[in-house]
C-alpha positions as CSV (number, residue, x, y, z in Angstrom):
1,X,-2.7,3.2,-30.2
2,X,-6.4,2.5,-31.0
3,X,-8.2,-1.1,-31.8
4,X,-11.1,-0.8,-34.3
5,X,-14.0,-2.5,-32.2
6,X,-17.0,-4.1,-34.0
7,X,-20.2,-1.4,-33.4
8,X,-22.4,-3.6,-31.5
9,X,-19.2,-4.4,-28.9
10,X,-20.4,-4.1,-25.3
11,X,-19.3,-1.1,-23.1
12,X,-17.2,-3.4,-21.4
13,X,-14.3,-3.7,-24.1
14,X,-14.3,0.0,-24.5
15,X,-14.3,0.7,-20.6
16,X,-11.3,-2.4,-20.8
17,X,-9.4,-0.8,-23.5
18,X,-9.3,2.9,-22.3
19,X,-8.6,1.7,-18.5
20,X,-5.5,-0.2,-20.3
21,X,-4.1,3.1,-22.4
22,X,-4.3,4.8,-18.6
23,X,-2.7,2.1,-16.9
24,X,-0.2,2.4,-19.8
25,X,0.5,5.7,-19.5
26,X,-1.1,6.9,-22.7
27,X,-2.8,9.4,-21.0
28,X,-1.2,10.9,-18.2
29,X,-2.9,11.8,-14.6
30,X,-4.5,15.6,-15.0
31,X,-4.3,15.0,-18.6
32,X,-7.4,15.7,-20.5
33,X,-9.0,13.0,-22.9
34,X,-9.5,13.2,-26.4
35,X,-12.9,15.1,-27.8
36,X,-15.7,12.1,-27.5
37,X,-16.2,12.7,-30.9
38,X,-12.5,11.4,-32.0
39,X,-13.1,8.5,-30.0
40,X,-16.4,7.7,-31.2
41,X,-14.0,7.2,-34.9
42,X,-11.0,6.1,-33.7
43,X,-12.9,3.1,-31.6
44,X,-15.8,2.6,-34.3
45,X,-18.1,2.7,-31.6
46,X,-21.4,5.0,-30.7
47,X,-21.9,7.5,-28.3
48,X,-23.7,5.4,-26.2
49,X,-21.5,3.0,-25.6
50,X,-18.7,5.7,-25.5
51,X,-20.4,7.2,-22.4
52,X,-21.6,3.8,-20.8
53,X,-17.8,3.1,-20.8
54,X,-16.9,6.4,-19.7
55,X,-19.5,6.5,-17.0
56,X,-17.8,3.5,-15.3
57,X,-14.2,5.0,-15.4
58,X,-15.5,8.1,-13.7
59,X,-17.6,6.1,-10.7
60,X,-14.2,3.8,-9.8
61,X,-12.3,7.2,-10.0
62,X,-9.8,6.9,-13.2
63,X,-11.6,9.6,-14.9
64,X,-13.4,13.1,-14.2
65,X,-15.8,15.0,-16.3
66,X,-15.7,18.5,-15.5
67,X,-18.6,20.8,-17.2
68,X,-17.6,22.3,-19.9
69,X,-13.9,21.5,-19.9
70,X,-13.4,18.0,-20.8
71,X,-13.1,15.0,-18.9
72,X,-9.4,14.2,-17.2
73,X,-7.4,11.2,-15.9
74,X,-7.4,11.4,-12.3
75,X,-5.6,8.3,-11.8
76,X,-4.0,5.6,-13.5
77,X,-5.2,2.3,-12.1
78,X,-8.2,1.8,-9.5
79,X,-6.2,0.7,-7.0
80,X,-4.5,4.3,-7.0
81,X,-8.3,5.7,-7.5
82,X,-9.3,4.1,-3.7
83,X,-6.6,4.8,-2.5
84,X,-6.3,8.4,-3.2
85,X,-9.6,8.3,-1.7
86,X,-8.4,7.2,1.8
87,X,-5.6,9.6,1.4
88,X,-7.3,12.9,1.3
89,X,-9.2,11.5,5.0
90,X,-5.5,11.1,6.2
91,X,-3.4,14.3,8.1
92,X,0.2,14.9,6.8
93,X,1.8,13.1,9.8
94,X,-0.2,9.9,9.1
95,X,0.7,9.9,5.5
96,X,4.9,10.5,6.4
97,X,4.4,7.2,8.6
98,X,2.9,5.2,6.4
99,X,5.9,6.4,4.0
100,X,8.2,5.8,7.1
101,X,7.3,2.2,6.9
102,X,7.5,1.7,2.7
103,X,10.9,3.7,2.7
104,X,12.3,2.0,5.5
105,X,11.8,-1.7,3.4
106,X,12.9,-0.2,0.3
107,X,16.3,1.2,1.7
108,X,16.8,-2.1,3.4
109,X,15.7,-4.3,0.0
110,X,17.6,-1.7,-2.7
111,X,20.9,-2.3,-0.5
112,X,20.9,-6.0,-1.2
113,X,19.5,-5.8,-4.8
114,X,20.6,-2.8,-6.5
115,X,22.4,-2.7,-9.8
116,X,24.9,-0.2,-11.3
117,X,22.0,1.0,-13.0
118,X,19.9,1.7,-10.3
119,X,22.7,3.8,-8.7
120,X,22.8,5.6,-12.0
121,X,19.3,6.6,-12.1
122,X,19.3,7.7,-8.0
123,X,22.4,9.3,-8.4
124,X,21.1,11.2,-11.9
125,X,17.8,12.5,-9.8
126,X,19.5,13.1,-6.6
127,X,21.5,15.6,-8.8
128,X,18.6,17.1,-10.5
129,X,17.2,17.8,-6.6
130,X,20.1,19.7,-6.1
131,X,20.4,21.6,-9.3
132,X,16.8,22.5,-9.1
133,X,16.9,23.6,-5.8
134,X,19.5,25.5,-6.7
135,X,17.6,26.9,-9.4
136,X,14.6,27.8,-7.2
137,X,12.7,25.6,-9.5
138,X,10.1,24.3,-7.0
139,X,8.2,22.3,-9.2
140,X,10.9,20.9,-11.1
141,X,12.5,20.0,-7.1
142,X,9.4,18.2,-6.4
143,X,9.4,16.2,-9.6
144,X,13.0,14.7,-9.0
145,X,12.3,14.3,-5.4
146,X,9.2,12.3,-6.5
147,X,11.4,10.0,-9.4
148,X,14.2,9.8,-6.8
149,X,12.4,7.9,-4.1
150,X,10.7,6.1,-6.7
151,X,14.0,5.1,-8.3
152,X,14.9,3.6,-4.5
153,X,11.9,1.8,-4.4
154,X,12.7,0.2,-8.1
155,X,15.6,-0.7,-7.1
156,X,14.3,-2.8,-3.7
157,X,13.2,-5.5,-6.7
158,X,9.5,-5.9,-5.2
159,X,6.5,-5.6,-7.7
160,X,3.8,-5.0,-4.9
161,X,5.8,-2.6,-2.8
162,X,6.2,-0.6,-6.1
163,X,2.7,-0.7,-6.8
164,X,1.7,0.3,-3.2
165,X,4.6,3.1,-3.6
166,X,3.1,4.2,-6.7
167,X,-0.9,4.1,-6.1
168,X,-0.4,5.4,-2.5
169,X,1.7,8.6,-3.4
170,X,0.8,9.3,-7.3
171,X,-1.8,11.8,-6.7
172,X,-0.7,13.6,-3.8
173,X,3.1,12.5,-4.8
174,X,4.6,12.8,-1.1
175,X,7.6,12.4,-1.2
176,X,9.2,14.3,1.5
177,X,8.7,17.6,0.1
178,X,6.2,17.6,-2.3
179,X,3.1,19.4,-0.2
180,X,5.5,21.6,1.8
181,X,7.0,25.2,1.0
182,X,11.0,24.4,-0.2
183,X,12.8,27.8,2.0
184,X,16.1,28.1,2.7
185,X,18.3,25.1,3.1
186,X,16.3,21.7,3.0
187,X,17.3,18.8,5.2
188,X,19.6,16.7,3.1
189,X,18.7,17.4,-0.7
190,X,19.1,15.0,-2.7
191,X,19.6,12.3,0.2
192,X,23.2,12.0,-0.1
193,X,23.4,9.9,2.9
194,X,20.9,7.3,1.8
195,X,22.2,7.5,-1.3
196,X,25.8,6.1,0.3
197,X,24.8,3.6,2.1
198,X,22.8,2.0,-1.0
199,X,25.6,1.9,-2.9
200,X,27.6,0.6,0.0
201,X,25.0,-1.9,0.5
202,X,25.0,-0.7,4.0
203,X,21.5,-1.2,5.5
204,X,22.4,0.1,9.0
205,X,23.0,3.4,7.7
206,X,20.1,3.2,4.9
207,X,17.5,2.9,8.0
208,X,19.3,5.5,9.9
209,X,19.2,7.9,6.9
210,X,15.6,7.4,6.4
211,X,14.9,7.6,10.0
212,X,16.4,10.7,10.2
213,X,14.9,12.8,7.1
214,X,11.3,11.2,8.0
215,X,11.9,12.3,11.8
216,X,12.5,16.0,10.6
217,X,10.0,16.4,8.3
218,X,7.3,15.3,11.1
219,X,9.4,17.5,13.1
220,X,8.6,20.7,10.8
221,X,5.2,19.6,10.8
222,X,4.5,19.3,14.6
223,X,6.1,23.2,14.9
224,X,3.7,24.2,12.0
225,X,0.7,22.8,14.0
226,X,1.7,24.5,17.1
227,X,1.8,28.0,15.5
């Protein structure tokens, strides 16, 4: 996992070489790091250029040192950092449009490019929605909701509308359901409709399906507001 660096190495090719084990996935978002003492050995580097390189992760966002607890991963790329930013400044019904928009293009682009094993992985996390749900596992809901819209977006075949699909919704992770209460019967779990028309390769209905879900959601929001 680790590179042994030479002691006198600038900051920089520490700061590069932990930003790439967070891009990587080496260390999660909300995961803590390991003791600055076990990286000081494992890189062969001093404390001073431990914390120079640390320092910079925190100010562009990747990283958070929290007094007396540790310091966490609070985002995996800086692109996600600024845009996590921008986020938080947005309401709910701002951020479902913007999804609106990058759902819409993924139905439309996953009709025309999906494989057999794209189906496989939507259909595997539409089930786990539904089991879930039926569970009354919440979080476990939210997590398949989250890998099942990203699943639709891989299979759309577009690096940069991944990336933007990522960044924009890893922190938060909205994804229809993911900062509202689950109650009762949710509007089309697991998207079966969508779902359909992918495989069909039916981009008509795709739109329509997304249309609709999106369009209830800021439905339940609007009556929330006026309460």
């Amino acid at each position: 996992m680790f590179e042994k660096l030479e002691k006198q190495t600038l900051s920089g090719r520490v700061y590069a070489q932990l930003e790439s084990m967070i891009a990587k996935g080496d260390w999660e978002v909300g995961s803590r790091i390991p003791r600055e003492a076990d990286l000081m050995e494992k890189l062969g580097v001093s404390r001073n250029t431990l914390r120079e390189a640390i320092r910079g992760l925190v100010q562009v966002g990747l990283l958070e040192t929290r007094q007396g607890d540790g310091t966490f991963v609070t985002a995996s790329s800086e692109l996600s950092a600024i845009l996590h930013k921008r986020m938080i400044r947005s309401s709910e019904i701002e951020a479902l449009e913007v999804q609106h928009a990058l759902d819409r293009e993924a139905a439309v682009l996953a009709c025309v490019r999906r494989t057999d094993e794209d189906m496989k992985n939507i259909r595997h996390y539409s089930e786990l929605c539904r089991r879930s749900l039926d569970g009354e596992d919440h979080d476990m809901f939210k997590n398949a909701d989250w890998n099942l819209h990203r699943s639709v977006v891989a299979a759309a075949r577009n690096q940069l509308l991944t990336d933007l699909y990522q960044n924009l919704f890893e922190k938060l992770q909205i994804s229809i359901t993911s900062t509202r209460t689950i109650s009762g019967s949710l509007y089309e779990v697991g998207h079966p409709t969508l779902i359909a028309a992918i495989e069909d390769r039916d981009a008509d209905r795709a739109v329509k399906a997304v249309d609709d879900y999106i369009a209830h959601f800021k439905q339940q929001q609007e009556n929330r507001a006026e309460e």
